[in-house]
C-alpha positions as CSV (number, residue, x, y, z in Angstrom):
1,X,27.2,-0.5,-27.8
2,X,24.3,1.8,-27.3
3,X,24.5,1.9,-23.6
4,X,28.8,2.2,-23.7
5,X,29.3,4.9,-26.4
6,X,25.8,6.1,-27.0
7,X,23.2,6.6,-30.0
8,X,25.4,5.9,-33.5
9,X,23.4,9.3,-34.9
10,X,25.0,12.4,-33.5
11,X,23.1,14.4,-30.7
12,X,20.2,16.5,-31.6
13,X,20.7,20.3,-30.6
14,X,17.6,20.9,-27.9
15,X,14.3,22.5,-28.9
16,X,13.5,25.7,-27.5
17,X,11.6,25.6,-24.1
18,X,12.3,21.9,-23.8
19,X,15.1,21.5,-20.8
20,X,17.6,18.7,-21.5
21,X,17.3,14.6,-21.2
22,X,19.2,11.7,-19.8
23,X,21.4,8.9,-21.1
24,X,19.8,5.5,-20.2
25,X,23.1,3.8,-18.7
26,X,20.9,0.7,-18.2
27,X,18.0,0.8,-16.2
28,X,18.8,4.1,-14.4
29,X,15.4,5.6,-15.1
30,X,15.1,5.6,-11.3
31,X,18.1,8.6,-10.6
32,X,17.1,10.5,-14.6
33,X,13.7,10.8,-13.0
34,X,14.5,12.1,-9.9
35,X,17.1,14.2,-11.0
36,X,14.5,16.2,-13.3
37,X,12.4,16.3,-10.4
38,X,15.3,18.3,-8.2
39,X,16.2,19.9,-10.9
40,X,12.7,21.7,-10.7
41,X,13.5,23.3,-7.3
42,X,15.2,26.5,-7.6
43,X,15.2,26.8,-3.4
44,X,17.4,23.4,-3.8
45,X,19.7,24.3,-6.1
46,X,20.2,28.1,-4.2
47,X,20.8,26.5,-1.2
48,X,23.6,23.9,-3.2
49,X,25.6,26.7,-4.9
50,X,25.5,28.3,-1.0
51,X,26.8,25.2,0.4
52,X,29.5,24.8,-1.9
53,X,30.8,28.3,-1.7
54,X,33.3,26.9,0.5
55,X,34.7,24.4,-2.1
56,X,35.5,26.8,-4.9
57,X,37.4,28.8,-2.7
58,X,39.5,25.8,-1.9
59,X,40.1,25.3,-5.2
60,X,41.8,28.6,-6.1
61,X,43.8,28.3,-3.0
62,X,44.5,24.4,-4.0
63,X,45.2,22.5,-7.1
64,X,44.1,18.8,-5.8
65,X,40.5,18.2,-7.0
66,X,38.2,16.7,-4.9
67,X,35.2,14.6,-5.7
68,X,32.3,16.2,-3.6
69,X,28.6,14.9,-4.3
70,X,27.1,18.4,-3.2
71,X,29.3,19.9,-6.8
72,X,28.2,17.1,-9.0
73,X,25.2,17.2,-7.7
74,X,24.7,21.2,-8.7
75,X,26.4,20.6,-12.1
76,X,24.0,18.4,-13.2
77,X,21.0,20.2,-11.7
78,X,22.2,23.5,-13.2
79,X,22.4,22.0,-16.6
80,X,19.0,20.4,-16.0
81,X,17.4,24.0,-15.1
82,X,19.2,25.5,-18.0
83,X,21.5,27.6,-16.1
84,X,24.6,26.2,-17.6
85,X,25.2,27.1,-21.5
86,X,24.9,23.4,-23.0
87,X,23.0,22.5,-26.3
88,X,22.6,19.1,-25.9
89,X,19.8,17.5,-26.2
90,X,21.1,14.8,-24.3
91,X,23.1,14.7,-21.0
92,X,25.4,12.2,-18.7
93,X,24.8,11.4,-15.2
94,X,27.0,8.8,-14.8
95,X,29.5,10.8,-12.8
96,X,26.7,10.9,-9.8
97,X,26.9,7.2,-9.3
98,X,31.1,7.7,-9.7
99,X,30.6,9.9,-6.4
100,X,28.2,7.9,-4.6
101,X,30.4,5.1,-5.3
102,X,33.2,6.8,-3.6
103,X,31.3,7.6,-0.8
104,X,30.7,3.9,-0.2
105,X,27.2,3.6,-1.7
106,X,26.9,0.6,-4.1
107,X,24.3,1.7,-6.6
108,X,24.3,-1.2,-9.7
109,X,23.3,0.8,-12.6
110,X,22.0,-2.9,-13.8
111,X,19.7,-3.5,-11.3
112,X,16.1,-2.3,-10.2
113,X,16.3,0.7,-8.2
114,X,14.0,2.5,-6.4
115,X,14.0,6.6,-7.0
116,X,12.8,7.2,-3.3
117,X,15.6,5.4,-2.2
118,X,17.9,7.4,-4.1
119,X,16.6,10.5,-2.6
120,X,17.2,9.4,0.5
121,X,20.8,8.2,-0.4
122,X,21.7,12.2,-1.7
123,X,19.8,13.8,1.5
124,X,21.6,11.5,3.9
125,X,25.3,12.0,2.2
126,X,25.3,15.5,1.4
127,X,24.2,15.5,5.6
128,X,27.3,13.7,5.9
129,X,29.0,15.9,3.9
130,X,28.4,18.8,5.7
131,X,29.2,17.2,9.2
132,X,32.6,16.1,7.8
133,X,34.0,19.6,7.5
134,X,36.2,20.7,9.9
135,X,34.5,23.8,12.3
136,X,38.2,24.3,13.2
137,X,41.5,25.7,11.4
138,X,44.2,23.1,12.2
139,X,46.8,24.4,13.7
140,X,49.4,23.0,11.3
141,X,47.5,24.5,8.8
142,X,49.9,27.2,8.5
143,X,48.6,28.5,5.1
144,X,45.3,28.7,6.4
145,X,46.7,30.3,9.4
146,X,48.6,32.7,7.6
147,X,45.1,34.7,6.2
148,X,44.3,37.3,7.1
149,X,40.7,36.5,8.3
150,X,42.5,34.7,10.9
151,X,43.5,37.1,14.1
152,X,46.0,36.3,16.7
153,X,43.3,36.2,19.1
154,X,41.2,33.5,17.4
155,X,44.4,31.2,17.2
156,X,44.9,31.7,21.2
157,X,41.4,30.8,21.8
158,X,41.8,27.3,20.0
159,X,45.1,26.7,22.4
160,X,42.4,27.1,25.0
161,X,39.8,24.9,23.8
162,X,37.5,27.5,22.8
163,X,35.7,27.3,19.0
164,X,34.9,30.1,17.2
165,X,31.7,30.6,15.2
166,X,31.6,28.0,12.3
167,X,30.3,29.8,9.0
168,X,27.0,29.9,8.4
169,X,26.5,27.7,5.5
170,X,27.7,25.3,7.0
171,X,24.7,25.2,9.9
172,X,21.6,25.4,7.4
173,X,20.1,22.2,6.7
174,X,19.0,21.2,3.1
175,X,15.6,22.6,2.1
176,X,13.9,19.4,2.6
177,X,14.8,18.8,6.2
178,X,11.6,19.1,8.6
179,X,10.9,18.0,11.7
180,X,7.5,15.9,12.7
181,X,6.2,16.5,16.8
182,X,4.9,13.5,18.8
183,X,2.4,14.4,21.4
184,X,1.6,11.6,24.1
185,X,-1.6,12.3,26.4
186,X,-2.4,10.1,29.0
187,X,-6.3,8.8,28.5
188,X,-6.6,8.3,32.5
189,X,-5.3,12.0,33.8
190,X,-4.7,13.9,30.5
191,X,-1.0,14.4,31.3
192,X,0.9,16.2,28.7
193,X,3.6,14.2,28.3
194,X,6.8,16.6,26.7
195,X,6.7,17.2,22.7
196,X,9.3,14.5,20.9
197,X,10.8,16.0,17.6
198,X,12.1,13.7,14.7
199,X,13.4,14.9,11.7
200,X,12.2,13.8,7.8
201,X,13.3,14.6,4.6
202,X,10.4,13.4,3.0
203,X,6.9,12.5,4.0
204,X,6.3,8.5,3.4
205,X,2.3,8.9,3.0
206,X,0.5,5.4,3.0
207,X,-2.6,4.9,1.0
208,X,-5.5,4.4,3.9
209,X,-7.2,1.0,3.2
210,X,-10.8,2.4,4.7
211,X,-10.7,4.1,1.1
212,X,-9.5,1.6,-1.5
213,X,-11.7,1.4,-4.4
214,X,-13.2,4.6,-3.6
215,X,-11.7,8.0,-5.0
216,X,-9.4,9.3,-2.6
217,X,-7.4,12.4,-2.3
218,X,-3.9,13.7,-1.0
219,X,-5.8,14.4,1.9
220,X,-6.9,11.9,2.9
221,X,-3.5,10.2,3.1
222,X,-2.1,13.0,5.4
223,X,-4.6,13.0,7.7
224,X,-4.2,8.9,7.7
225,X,-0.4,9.9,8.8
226,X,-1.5,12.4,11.5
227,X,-4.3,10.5,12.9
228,X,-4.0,9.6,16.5
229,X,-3.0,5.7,17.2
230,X,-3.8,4.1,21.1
231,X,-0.7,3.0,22.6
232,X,-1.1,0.5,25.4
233,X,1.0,-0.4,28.4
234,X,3.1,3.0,29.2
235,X,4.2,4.0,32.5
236,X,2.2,7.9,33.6
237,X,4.7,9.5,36.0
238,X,1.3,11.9,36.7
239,X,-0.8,9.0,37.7
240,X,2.4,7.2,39.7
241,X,2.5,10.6,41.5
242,X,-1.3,11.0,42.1
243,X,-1.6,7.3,43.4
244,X,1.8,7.9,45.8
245,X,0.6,11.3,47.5
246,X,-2.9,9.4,48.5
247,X,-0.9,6.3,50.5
248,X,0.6,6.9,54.0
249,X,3.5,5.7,55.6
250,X,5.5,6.0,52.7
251,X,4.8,2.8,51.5
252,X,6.4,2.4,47.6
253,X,3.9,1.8,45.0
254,X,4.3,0.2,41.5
255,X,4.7,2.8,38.0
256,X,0.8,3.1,36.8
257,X,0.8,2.0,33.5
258,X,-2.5,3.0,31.6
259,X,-3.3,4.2,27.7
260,X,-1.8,7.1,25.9
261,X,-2.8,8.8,22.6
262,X,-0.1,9.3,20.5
263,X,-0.7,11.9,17.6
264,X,2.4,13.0,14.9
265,X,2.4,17.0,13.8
266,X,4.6,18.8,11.0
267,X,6.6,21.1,14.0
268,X,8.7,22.6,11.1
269,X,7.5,22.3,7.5
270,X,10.4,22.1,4.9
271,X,10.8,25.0,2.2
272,X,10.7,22.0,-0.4
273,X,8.2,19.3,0.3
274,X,8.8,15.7,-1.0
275,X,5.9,13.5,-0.8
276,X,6.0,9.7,-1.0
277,X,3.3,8.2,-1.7
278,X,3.6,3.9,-0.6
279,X,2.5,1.7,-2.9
280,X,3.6,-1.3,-1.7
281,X,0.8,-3.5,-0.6
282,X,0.5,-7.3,0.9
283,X,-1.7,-9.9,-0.6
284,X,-3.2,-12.5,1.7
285,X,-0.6,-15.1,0.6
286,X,2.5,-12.6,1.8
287,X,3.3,-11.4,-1.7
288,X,4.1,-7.7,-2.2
289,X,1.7,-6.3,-4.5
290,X,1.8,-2.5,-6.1
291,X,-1.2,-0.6,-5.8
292,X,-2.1,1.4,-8.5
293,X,-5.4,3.9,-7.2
294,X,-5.1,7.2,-8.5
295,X,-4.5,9.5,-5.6
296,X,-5.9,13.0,-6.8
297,X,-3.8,16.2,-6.0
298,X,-4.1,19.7,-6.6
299,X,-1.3,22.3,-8.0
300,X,-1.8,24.0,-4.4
301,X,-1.5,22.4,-1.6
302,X,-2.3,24.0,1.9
303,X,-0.5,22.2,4.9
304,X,-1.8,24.7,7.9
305,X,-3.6,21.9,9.2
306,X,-1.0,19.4,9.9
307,X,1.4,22.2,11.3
308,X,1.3,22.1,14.9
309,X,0.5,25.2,16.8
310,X,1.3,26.3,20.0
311,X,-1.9,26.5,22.1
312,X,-2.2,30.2,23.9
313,X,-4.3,33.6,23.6
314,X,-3.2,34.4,20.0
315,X,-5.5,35.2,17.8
316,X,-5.8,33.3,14.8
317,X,-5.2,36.8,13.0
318,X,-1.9,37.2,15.1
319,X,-0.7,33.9,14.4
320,X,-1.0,34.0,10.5
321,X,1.2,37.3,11.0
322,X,4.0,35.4,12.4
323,X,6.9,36.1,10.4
324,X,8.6,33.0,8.8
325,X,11.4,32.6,11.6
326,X,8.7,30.9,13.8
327,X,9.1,27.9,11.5
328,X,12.6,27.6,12.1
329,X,11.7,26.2,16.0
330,X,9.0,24.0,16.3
331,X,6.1,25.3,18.5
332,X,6.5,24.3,22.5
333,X,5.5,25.8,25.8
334,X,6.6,24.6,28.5
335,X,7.3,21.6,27.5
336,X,3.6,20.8,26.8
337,X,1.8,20.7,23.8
338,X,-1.9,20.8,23.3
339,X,-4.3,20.4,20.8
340,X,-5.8,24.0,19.8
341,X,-9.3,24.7,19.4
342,X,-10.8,25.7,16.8
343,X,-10.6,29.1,17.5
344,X,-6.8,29.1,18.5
345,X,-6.5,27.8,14.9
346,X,-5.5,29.7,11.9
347,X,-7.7,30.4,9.1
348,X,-8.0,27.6,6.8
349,X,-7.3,24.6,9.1
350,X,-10.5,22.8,9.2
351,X,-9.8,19.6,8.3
352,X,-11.8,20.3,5.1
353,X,-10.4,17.7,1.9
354,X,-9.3,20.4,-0.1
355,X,-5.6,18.8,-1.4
356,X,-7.4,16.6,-4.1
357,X,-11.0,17.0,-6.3
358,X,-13.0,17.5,-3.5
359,X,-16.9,17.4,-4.3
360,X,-17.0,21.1,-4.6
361,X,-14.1,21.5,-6.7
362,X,-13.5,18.4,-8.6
363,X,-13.6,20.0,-11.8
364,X,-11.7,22.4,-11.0
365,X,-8.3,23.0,-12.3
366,X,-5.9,26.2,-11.3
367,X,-4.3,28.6,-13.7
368,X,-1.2,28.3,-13.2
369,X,0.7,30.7,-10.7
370,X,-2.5,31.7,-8.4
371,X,-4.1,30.3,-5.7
372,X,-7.8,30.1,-6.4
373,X,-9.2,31.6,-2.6
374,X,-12.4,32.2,-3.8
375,X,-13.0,28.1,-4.2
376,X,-12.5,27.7,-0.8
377,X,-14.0,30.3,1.2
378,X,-13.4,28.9,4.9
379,X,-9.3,29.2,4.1
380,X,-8.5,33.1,3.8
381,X,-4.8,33.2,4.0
382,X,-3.4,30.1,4.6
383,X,0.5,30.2,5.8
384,X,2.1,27.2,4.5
385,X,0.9,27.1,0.8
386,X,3.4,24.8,-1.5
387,X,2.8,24.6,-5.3
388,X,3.3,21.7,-7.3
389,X,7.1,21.7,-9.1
390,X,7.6,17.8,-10.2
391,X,5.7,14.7,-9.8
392,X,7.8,11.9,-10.6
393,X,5.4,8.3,-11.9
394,X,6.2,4.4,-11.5
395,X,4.8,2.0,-14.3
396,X,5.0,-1.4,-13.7
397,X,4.7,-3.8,-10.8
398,X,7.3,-4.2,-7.6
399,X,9.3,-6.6,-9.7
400,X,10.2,-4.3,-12.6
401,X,9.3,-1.2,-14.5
402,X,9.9,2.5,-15.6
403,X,10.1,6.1,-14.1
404,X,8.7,8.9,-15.8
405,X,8.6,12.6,-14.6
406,X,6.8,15.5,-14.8
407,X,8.3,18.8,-14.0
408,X,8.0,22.3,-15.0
409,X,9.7,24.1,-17.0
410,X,12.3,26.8,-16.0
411,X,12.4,30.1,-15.8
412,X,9.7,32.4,-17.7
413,X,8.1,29.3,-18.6
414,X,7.3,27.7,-14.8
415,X,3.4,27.5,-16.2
416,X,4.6,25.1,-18.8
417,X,5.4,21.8,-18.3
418,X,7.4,18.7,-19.4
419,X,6.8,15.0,-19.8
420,X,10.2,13.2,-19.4
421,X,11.2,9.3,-19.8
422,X,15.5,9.3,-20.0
423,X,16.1,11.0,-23.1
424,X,12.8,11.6,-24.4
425,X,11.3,15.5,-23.6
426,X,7.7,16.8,-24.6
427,X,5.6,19.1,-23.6
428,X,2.8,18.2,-21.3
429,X,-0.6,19.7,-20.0
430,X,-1.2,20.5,-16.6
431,X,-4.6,18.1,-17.2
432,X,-2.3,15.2,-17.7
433,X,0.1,16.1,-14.6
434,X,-3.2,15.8,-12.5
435,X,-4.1,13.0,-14.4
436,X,-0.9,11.0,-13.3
437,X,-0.9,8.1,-10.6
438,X,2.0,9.8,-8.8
439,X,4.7,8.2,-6.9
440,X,6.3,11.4,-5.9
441,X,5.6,14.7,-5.5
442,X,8.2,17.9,-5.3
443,X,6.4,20.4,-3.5
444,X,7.9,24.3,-2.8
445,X,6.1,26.8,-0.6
446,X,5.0,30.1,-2.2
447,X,4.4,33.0,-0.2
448,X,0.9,33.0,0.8
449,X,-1.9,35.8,0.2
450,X,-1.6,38.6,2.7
451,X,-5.0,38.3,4.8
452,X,-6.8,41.6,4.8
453,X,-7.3,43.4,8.4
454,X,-10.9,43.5,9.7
């Protein structure tokens, strides 16, 4: 009865600076949490009323309704953030898994779900979303036809097979879409072989087993995901070559396979950074096990030194002046990438553990809205500089258990923040945030400190 018509007591009206909870429909704790946690990203939910510009035009000009994840979606994060006027204390997100359901995603509201599964379920679709709209006016669309946006010239071009621009919202990726660089080098000859790009939506950090029962930080987890891996076995066309221009007579030679090293860089960093953090361990008998070390974080977290850079002349004082467009193509040169030196490196890229309680700073804790510099005088200005909006907690084993979330608070109260389980809100410290064995962290870059001119 509870979970089908609610609590028997009417709903509370909400206390002021609390943001709103969610209805239990039976054990969704898994999308409540990571709703809150979106709902915590104001670049996310900009970049959703954006992209569904589009559809409220559509509906003045039509009156079918159509179900469309990306409008749900910014409903319910909208009321979450307190932008929509709603004084309940309570809300329903039950119409999100109506709209995944029509979009063929089977999501048992009775089952254990997973919340980092579910992000990837809403990136993916609303991807899908976006690649399902058409970039052309049919032409027996004769009311869309009929505007006047639409010239005589732009119809004859279609005739002719030629497309005109598509709108521009339509182009931009979702704020957590980033890309990762693979850079192969050949141990034998150094060949460069060219930079491979992948795209993420979120980072899937494991927790390095050289450090288990030791204190470890975020850190040390990212530079366990960047660290360079042997790969065996793989043809070098640069060796090949080498070994065919010092035999005669043309005689044909076999592909020279020898060792590469294989190292993953951030080429584009998102605006919003989701980090997961894996958990999921193996005992010796082949039985999943959860790990539960607490992996420490910071409010700040500086990602210059996973960016990949392109090597050249620049001055490390010229590249932390690039404007922000750089980001938007991941650094390459000719094809190549290299590894920079240190002095091709900005400021603030020594691989120094800084993202955690370092030995220097583990008793440290950041007021809220600045970046402490002066705690970490070898990083000046860093570039990419992300503060901590949500951190979203497992308790339990892999077989069951509960999501709990921590987010901040909207609007003039971003230094506050909230403890949330379903319907349950209170206010939390930013002691206890740090104090949390997180499972996933919302990340969103802030515009770093100008660097002074020497």
């Amino acid at each position: 009865i509870y979970v089908l018509w609610g609590p028997i007591t009417g709903r509370k009206r909400r206390r002021r600076g609390l943001v709103p909870g969610l209805l239990n429909l039976g054990n969704t704790c898994f999308m409540n949490s990571l709703l809150q946690g979106l709902s915590s990203c104001p670049s996310f939910i900009r970049w959703l009323e954006e992209f569904t510009a589009q559809y409220r035009t559509e509906q003045e000009k039509s009156q079918e309704h159509h179900q469309y994840l990306s409008v749900t979606l910014l409903q319910l994060l909208r009321a979450l953030s307190c932008q929509e006027v709603t004084e309940d204390d309570v809300l329903d997100a039950s119409c999100l898994l109506e709209v995944l359901r029509m979009n063929r995603w089977q999501i048992s509201s009775f089952e254990e779900q997973d919340a980092h599964e579910l992000f990837h379920v809403l990136t993916s679709s609303l991807e899908d979303e976006r690649d399902r709209q058409p970039r052309v006016t049919h032409l027996f669309d004769v009311h869309s036809l009929e505007q006047p946006e639409i010239t005589q010239k732009q119809i004859s071009c279609r005739t002719r097979g030629s497309v005109p621009p598509m709108s521009n919202h339509w182009k931009s990726q979702h704020p957590f879409h980033g890309r990762l660089t693979s850079n192969m080098v050949c141990k034998h000859c150094e060949h460069q072989s060219p930079v491979r790009f992948d795209t993420f939506d979120s980072l899937s950090l494991s927790i390095p087993a050289a450090v288990w029962g030791r204190p470890m930080t975020l850190d040390h987890c990212l530079h366990h995901f960047i660290s360079s891996e042997s790969v065996k076995d793989v043809v070098c066309d640069n060796c090949t070559k080498i070994q065919a221009e010092g035999i005669l007579n043309g005689q044909s030679i076999e592909n020279q396979k020898t060792t590469f090293v294989k190292q993953l860089k951030l080429g584009k960093l998102p605006q919003c950074l989701c980090i997961h953090l894996q958990r999921l361990s193996w005992s010796n008998q082949g039985t999943p096990l959860k790990r539960h070390e607490h992996v420490q974080f910071n409010e700040f977290l500086v990602m210059d030194i996973y960016k990949y850079w392109v090597p050249g002349p620049k001055s490390s004082q010229d590249q932390l002046c690039q404007k922000n467009s750089e980001e938007t193509t991941p650094g390459m040169k000719d094809g190549k990438a290299g590894k920079p030196s240190d002095a091709e490196q900005p400021a603030g890229t020594k691989p120094l553990f800084m993202n955690g309680a370092s030995s220097s700073s583990s008793s440290f804790l950041m007021s809220p809205g600045t970046f402490p510099l002066a705690a970490f005088p070898e990083c000046r200005a860093p570039l990419y500089l992300y503060r901590l909006m949500a951190v979203v907690v497992h308790h339990g084993d892999m077989h069951s258990g509960h999501f709990v979330t921590f987010r901040r608070a909207p609007g003039a109260r971003g230094s506050q923040w909230l403890w949330i389980s379903d319907e349950s809100v209170r206010r939390a410290s930013l002691h206890e945030v740090l104090a949390a064995s997180a499972y996933l962290l919302f990340y969103e870059r802030v515009q770093g400190r100008a660097q002074p001119q020497s």
